[in-house]
MARROFI-438770 format. One record per residue (C-alpha): x negated, y, z negated; residue in one letter. Coordinates in pm, whole numbers, plus 50000, padded with zeros to 5 digits. Layout:
N
> c1;c2;c3;r
> X;Y;Z;a
...
//
This chain:
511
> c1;c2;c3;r
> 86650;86011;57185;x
> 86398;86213;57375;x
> 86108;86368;57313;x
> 86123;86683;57141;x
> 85809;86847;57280;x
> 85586;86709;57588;x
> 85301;86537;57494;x
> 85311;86687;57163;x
> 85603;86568;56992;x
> 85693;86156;57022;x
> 85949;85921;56894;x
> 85910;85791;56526;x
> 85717;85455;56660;x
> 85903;85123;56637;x
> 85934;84896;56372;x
> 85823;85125;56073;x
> 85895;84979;55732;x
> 86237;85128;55613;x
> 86270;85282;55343;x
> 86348;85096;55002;x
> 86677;85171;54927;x
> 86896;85107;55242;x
> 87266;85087;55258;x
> 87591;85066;55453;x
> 87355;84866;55731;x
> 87711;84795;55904;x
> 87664;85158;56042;x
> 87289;85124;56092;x
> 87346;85137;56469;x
> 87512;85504;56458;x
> 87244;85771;56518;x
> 87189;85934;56163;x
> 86959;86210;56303;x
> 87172;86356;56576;x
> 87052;86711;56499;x
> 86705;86684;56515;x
> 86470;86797;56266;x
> 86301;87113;56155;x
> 86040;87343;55948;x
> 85999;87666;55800;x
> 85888;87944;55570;x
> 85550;87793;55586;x
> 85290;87939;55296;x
> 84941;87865;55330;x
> 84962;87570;55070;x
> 85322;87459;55118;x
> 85654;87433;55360;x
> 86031;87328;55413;x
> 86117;87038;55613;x
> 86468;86987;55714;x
> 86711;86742;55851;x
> 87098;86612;55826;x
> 87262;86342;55799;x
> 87536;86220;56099;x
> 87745;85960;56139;x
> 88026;85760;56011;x
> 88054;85636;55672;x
> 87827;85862;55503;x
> 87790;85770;55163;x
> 87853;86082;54916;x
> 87467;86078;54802;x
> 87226;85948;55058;x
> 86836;85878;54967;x
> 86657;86016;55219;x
> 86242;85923;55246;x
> 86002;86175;55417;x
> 85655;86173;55516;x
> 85437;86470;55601;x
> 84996;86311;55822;x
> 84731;86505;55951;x
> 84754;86316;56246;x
> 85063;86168;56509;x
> 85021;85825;56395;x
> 85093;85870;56044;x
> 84779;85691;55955;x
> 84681;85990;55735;x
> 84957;86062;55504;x
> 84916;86426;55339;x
> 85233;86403;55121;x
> 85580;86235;55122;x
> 85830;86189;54911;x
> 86255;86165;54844;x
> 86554;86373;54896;x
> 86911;86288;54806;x
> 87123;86436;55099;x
> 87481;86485;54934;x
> 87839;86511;55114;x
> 87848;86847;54919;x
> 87603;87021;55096;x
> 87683;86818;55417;x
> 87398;86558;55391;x
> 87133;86833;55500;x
> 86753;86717;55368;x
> 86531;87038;55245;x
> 86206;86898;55164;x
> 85953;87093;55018;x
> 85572;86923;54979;x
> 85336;87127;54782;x
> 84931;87147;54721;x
> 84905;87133;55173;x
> 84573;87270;55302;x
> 84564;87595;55429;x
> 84556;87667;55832;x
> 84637;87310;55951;x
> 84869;87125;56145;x
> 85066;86854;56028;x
> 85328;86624;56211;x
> 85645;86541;55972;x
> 85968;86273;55977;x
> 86241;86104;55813;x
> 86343;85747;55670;x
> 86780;85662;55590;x
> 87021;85442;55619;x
> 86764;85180;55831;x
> 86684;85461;56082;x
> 86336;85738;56159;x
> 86382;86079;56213;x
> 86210;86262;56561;x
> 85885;86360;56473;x
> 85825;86703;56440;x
> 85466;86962;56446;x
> 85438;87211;56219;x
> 85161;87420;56004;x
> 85070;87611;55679;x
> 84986;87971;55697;x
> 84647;88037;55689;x
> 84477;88147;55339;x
> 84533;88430;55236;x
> 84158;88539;55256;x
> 84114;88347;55570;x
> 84012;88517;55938;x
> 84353;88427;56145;x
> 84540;88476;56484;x
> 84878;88419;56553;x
> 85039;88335;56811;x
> 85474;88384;56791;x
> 85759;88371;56976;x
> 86013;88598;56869;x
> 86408;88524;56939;x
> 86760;88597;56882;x
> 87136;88589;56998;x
> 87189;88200;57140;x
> 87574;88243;57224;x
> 87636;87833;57355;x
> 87927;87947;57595;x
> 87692;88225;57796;x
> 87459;87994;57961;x
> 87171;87752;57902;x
> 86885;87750;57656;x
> 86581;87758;57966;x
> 86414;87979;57718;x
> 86397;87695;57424;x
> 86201;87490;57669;x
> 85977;87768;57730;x
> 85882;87835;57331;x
> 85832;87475;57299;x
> 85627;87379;57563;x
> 85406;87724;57447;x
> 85333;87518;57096;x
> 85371;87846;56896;x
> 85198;87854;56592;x
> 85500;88048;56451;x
> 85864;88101;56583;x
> 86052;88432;56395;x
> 86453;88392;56467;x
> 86599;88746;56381;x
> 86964;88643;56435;x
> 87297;88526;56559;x
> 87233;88183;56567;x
> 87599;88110;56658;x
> 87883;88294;56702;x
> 88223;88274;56588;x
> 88451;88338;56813;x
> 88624;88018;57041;x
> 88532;88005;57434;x
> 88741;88142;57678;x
> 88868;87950;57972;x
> 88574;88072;58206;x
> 88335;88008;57972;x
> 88033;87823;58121;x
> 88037;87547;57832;x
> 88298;87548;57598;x
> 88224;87570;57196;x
> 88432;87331;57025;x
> 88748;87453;56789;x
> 88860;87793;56787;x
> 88715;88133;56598;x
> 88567;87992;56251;x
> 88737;88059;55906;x
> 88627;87782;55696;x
> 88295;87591;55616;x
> 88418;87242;55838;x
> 88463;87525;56086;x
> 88130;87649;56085;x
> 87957;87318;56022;x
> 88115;87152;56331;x
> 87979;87479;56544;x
> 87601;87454;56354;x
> 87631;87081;56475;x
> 87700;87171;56802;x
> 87430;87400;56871;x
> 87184;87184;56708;x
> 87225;86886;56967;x
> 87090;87061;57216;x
> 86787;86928;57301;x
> 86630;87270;57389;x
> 86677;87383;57085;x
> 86594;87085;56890;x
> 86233;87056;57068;x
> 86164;87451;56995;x
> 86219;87339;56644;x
> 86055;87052;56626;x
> 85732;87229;56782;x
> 85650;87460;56526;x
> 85722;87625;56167;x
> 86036;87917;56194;x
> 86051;88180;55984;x
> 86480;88270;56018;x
> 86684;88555;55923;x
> 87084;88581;55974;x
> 87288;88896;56145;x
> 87613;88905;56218;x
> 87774;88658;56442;x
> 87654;88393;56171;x
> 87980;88559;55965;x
> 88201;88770;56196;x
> 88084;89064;56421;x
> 87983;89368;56287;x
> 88043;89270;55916;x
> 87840;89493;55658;x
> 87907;89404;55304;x
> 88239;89273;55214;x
> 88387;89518;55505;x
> 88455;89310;55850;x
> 88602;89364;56155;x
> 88898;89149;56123;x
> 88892;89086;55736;x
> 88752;89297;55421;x
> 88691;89275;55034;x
> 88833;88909;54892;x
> 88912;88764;55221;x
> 88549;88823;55382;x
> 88370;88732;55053;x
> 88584;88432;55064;x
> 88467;88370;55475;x
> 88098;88514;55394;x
> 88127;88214;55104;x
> 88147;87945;55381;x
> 87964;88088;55657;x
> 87619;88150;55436;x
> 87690;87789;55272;x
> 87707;87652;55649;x
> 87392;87867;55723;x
> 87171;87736;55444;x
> 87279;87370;55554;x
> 87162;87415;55874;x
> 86830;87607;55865;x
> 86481;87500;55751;x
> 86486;87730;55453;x
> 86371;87684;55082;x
> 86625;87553;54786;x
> 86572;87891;54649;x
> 86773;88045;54919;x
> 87048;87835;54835;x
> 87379;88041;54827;x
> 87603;88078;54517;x
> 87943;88194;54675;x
> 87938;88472;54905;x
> 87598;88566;54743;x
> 87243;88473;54885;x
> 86869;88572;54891;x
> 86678;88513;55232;x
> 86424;88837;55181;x
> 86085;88693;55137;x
> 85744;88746;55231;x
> 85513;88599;55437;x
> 85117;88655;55455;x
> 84930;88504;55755;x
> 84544;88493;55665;x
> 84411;88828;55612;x
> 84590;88920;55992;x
> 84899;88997;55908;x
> 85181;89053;55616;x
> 85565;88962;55782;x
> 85814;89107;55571;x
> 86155;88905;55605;x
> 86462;89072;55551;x
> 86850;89102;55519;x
> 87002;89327;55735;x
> 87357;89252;55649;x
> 87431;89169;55276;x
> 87379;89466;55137;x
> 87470;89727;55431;x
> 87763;90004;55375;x
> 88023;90028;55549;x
> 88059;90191;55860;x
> 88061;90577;55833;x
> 88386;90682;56024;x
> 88461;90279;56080;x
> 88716;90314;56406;x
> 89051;90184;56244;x
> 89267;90177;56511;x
> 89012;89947;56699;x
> 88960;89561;56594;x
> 88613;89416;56708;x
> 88307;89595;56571;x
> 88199;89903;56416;x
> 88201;90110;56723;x
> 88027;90423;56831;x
> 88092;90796;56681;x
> 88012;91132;56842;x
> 87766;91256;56546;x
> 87969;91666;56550;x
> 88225;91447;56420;x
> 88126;91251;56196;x
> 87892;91401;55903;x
> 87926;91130;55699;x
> 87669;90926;55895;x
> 87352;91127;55812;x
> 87449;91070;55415;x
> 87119;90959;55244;x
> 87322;90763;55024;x
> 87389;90516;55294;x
> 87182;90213;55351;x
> 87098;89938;55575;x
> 86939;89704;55391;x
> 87065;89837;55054;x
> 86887;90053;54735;x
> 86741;89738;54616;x
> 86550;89578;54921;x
> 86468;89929;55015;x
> 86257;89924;54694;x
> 86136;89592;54759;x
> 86090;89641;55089;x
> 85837;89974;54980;x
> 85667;89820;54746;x
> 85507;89522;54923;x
> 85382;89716;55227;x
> 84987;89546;55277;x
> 84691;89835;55347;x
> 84427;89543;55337;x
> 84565;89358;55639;x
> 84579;89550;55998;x
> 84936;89425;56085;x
> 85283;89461;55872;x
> 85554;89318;56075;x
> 85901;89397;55955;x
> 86123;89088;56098;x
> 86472;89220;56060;x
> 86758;89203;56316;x
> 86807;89534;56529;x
> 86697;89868;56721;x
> 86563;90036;56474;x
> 86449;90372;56753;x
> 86732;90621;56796;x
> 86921;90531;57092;x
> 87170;90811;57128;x
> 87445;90814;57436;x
> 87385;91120;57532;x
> 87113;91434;57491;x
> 87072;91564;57153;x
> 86985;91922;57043;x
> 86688;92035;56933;x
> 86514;92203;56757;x
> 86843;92295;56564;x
> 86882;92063;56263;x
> 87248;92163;56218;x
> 87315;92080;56523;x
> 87423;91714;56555;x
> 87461;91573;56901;x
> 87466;91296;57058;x
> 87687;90974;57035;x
> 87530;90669;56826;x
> 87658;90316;56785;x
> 87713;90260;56448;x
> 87603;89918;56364;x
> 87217;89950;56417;x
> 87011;90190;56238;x
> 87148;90486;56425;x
> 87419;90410;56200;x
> 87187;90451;55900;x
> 86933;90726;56018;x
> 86837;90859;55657;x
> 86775;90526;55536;x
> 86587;90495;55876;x
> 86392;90811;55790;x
> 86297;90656;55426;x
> 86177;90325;55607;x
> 85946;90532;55798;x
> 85818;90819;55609;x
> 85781;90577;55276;x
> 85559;90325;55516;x
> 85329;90696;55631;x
> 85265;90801;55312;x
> 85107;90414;55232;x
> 84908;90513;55507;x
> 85011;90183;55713;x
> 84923;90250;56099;x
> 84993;89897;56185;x
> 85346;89884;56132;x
> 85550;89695;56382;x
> 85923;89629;56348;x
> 86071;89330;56557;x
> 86469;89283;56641;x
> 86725;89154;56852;x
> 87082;89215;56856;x
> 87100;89438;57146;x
> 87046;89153;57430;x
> 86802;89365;57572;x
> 86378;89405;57557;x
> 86285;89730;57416;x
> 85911;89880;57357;x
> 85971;90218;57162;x
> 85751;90436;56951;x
> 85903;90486;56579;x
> 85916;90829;56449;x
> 86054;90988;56129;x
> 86204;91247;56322;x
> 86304;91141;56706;x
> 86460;91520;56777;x
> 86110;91664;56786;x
> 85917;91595;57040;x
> 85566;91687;56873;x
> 85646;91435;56602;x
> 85353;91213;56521;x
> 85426;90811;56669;x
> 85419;90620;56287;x
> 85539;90268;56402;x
> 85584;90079;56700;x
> 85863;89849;56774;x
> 85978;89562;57013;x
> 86311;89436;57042;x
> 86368;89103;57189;x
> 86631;89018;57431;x
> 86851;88761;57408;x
> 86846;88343;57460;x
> 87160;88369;57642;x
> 87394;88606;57518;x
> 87460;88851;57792;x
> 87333;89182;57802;x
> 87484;89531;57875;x
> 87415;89707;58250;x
> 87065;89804;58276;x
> 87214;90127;58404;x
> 87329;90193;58067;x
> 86985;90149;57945;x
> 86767;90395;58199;x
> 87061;90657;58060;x
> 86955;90561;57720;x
> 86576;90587;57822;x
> 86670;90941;57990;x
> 86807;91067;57607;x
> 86543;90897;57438;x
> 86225;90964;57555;x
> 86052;90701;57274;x
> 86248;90475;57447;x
> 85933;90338;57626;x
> 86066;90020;57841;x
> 86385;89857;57847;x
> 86532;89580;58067;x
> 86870;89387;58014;x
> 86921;89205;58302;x
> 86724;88922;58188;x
> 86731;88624;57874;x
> 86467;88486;57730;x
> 86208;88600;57453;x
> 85887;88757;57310;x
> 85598;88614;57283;x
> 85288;88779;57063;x
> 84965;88738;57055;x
> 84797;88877;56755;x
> 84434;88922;56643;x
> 84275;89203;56404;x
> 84207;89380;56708;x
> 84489;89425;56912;x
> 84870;89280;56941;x
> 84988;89190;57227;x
> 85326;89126;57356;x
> 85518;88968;57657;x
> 85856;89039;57716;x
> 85938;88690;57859;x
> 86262;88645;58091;x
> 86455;88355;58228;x
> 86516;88333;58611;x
> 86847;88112;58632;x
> 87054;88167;58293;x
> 87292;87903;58366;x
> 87004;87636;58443;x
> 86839;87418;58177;x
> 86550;87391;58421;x
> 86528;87747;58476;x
> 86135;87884;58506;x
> 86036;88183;58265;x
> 85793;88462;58375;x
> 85718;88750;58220;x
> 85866;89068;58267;x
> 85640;89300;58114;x
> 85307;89323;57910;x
> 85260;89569;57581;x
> 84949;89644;57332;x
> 84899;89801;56993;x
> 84629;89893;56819;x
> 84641;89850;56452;x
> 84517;90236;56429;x
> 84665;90383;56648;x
> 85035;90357;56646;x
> 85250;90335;56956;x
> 85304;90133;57256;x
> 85123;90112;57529;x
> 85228;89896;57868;x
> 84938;89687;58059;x
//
C-alpha cells in the first residue's frame, strides 16, 4: 500500500510484534486495512481514531490493537490501547485515547488479524487558554462518477492542521453510462447498499492520504441520505419509509467517519452537533443542517428530484418564522454557545446561507415579495436565517464567519439580517466552498445571481477544488483553491482568488 502523505505519512515498518490475540491466520494474507485510516473531532486533550476491517472471513468480533507516539517511529508511545470491531457495526474501529497534551502532533496505527494499519498524522486542539493559528482546508460534495479527487492530493500534501468536511460525502444515486468512473450497484436503499458505496470511496488513495494527514472535523448533508431530504420528508420517499432509509444511511455514515461513540445513531435518530474550541483563536460550531429541517414550503409535487425553486408572490408560506433549518432546539443551542472572548466563531454547516434570489427583488416595500429562491438552502428558511443573524448581533460577535458547500460553487458574501436594504449594516461574513468534483452550475447563472444580489461579493463555478484558511487573531484569510484538469488525478491546483476578514470589522474583502 502506498504512502498516504509524502514524506509525512509512511508504511507501518516491517516486522512489528503482532498483536496478542491473532486469529483466522489462514486469511492473514488478505489486506485487512483496505480503507485506510482516519482522525477526528480532536479536543485539546483527546481524539477519535478510526479504521475498518476488510476482507474475507471476518470473524463476528475482531480485537483490534492501536497505538497513538509523539514521534514516526513509535519509539514514544503517548497512549494505546483495544477495540473490538464487530460484524454489527461492520468491523469499523473508533478509538478514543484520553489525557493527550494539548497543541501537539501525534502519528497513530492499527494491529489485527497479523496485519498494521497505514500510519496516519494527526493533532489535539490547542488549550483552550493557549495563543493559536490555524490553518484548514475546508471541503464538500466528492460525487466518485464526476471526475478525480486532484484536490485530495492538494489538502494532503498542504499538512493542514485541520480539515472541516461540510457534506455529501457520497451520493446515492447509480452512474450513468457516460459516467467518467462508474459507482458500483445502483441508487442505495439499504445499509449493505450504502456500506459497499462508503467502501468505495474510501479506497481512493486521494482521499485516504487527505485523511490520514490531519484531524477532520465532518458534518453530513444530503446526498449521504437522498437529495434534498429535510426531516422524514424526501424526494422520492417520506415519513416511515425515509426514517426507515435515514436508519441505514446515518448507521453507514457513523461506520465510516472518524467520529466519537457518542454520535453513534439509534435508528433514524443521531447527534453530530458539537463544539469545537481551538486555543483562545477560534470557537467552530458544528452543526446539523438536515435532521431537524421542515419541510419544503410549497414542496413541487408534481416534480420528483429535489425541493425545487418557488417564485416568493406565490408562496407566503416560506417567510413563516415558524420554519427552521436547523430546528427550535439547535437554534437554541446554537445561540447559546456563541464565544465573545475569542475573535473568530466559525459556524461549519452545509450551505449558502446569503440570499441568492433568481431574479431582482423589491425594495424598500416589505409586502412586496419578489424574487425566485431555491428552496433547499437558507433562502428556503429566511426567518430562521434572520434569527441566526440578528441573535449572533445582539451577542455583539463581529467575527462571525459561516462556511458551506452544497452549491458546487466558491462564494465570498457579506451576511446581513436584512439583504433587501441596501444601507443594512454587514454582521457576518461567509465563504462557500466549491466542490471536490461534483459539477457545478454555468457561471453565467452565477454573475446573474451576483447582478440580484449585490452581497454576493465573488463567485466562480467553473472550477473544483477547495478552501483553504489561514487564521490568526488578526486577520483570516482565505483561498478559494481550484483544480485545473477535473478528470486527472495529477491535476495541479492554483488558486483562484484571495479574501480577508477582520475579526472587527465584518465583511469580505478580496486581495
Amino acid at each position: 500500500m502506498a504512502a498516504t502523505r509524502r514524506d509525512l505519512i509512511a508504511l507501518a515498518a516491517a516486522g512489528l510484534a503482532a498483536p496478542a490475540l491473532v486469529r483466522h491466520a489462514r486469511a492473514a494474507d488478505v489486506p485487512r486495512f483496505a480503507l485506510g485510516v482516519a482522525s477526528g473531532t480532536p479536543q485539546a486533550d483527546r481524539l477519535v481514531l478510526w479504521t475498518r476491517l476488510t476482507g474475507i472471513d471476518l470473524p463476528p468480533q475482531v480485537a483490534v490493537d492501536w497505538e497513538l507516539a509523539e514521534d514516526e517511529g513509535f519509539a514514544r508511545i503517548a497512549a494505546r490501547g483495544t477495540e473490538t470491531a464487530e460484524a454489527a457495526w461492520a468491523h469499523s474501529v473508533h478509538a478514543e485515547p484520553g489525557g493527550l497534551d494539548p497543541g501537539r502532533g501525534y502519528c497513530y496505527r492499527f494491529h489485527a488479524l497479523g496485519q498494521t494499519s497505514p500510519v496516519g498524522s494527526t493533532r489535539t486542539a490547542p488549550a483552550p487558554d493557549a495563543p493559536a493559528t490555524l490553518r484548514a482546508a475546508v471541503a464538500s460534495c466528492q460525487r466518485w462518477d464526476h471526475g478525480e479527487w486532484a484536490a485530495w492530493r492538494d489538502v494532503a500534501e498542504r499538512a493542514p492542521d485541520l480539515v472541516l468536511f461540510l457534506g455529501d460525502y457520497l451520493y446515492e444515486y447509480a452512474s450513468p453510462p457516460s459516467a467518467h468512473r462508474q459507482v458500483d450497484g445502483p441508487q442505495l436503499r439499504t445499509l449493505a447498499d450504502y456500506r459497499e458505496r462508503y467502501a468505495q470511496y474510501k479506497r481512493d488513495p486521494a482521499l485516504q492520504a487527505a485523511h490520514a494527514a490531519a484531524p477532520w472535523v465532518v458534518i453530513w448533508d444530503d446526498h449521504e441520505v437522498e437529495n434534498d431530504y429535510a426531516g422524514d420528508w424526501g424526494t422520492t420517499l417520506q415519513g416511515a419509509a425515509l426514517l426507515q432509509l435515514r436508519a441505514a444511511a446515518y448507521q453507514a455514515w457513523w461506520e465510516h467517519q472518524p467520529v466519537p461513540k457518542a454520535m453513534r445513531p439509534q435508528g433514524p435518530h443521531a447527534r453530530i452537533r458539537h463544539r469545537l474550541d481551538w486555543g483562545r483563536l477560534a470557537r467552530l460550531h458544528a452543526v446539523d443542517a438536515r435532521q431537524f429541517r421542515s419541510p419544503p414550503a410549497c414542496p413541487p409535487w408534481l416534480k420528483a428530484g429535489g425541493a425545487g425553486t418557488v417564485d416568493a408572490a406565490d408562496c407566503p408560506a416560506l417567510f413563516d418564522p415558524a420554519r427552521s433549518l436547523l430546528g427550535a432546539e439547535q437554534e437554541a443551542w446554537l445561540a447559546a454557545g456563541w464565544d465573545r472572548t475569542r475573535p473568530w466563531n466559525l459556524l461549519v454547516q452545509t450551505t449558502l446561507v446569503a440570499r441568492a434570489s433568481r431574479g431582482p427583488v423589491a425594495w424598500p416595500d416589505p409586502a412586496h415579495r419578489t424574487g425566485r429562491y431555491w428552496q433547499d438552502g437558507w433562502d428556503g428558511y429566511p426567518a430562521a436565517r434572520e434569527r441566526l443573524l440578528r441573535g449572533a448581533a445582539e451577542r455583539g460577535l463581529t467575527g462571525l464567519v459561516t462556511l458551506g458547500g452544497d452549491i458546487h460553487a466558491h462564494v465570498a458574501a457579506d451576511l446581513k439580517a436584512d439583504f433587501g436594504d441596501p444601507d443594512a449594516p454587514v454582521l457576518a461574513s461567509e465563504f462557500c466552498t466549491t466542490s471536490i468534483s461534483s459539477r457545478g452550475a454555468p457561471q453565467a447563472w452565477w454573475d446573474g445571481y451576483r447582478r440580484d444580489n449585490p452581497h454576493l461579493r465573488w463567485a466562480r463555478s467553473d472550477r473544483r477544488g477547495y478552501l483553504w484558511l489561514d487564521l490568526d487573531e488578526r486577520r483570516l484569510q482565505a483561498d478559494a483553491m481550484g483544480v485545473q484538469r477535473p478528470l486527472d488525478a495529477a491535476s495541479p491546483v492554483d488558486r483562484l482568488a484571495r479574501f480577508q476578514v477582520l475579526p472587527d470589522r465584518p465583511g469580505v474583502v478580496m486581495e
